[in-house]
N, C-alpha and C positions, 0 to 999 in steps of 0.2 A: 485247449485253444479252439478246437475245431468247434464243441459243445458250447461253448459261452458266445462263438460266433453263429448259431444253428439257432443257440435260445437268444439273442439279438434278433437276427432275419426273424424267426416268429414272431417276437414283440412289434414288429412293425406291419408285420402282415397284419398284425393282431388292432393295432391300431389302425389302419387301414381301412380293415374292415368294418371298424366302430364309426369312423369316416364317412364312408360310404352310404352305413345303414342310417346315422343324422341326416346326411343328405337326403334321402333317397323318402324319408320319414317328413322332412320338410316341402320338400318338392309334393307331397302328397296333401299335406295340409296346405299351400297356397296353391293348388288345385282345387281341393276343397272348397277355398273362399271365393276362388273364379268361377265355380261353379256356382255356389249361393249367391254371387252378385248377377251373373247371366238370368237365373232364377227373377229374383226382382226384378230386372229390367222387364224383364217379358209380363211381369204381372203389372209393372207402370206403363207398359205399352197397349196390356189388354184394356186398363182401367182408362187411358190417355181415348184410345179407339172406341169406347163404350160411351164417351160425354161426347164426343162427336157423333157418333151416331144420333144418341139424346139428342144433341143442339140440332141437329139438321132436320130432325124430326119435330120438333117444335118451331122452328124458321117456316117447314114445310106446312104445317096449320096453320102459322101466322099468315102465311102470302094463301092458301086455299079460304082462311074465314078469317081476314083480318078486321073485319067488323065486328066480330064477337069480341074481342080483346081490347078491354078497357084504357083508354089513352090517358087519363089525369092521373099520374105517376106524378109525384113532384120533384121523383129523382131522374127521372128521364133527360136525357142528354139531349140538345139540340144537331 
């Protein structure tokens, strides 16, 4: 009696633990993918920051020699 109740408690512990280590193995892989997402943001934010830079630096030429820069665009916006 006492031994079928000993090897019960193991079996649980036993499962328990296999619980645990899913959990613990999951929690690691959706940390994983928060990290790879964090990652891309930063690389859309450096690329986001890089064409602004770009645009303001040609705004900046355009208003220092906006005479060099040809106006008969026929897609030019009014």
């Amino acid at each position: 009696m006492i031994s079928t109740l000993l090897t019960l408690i193991g079996a649980l512990f036993s499962v328990a633990g296999k619980l645990f280590d899913f959990l613990y193995a999951r929690q690691m892989i959706d940390a994983g993918k928060t990290a790879q997402q964090v990652e891309d943001l930063k690389v859309a934010v450096d690329n986001a920051h890089a064409a602004l830079i770009a645009k303001a630096s040609i705004d900046a030429d355009i208003a220092a020699n906006g005479s060099r820069v040809p106006n008969d665009d026929p897609f030019l916006r009014d």
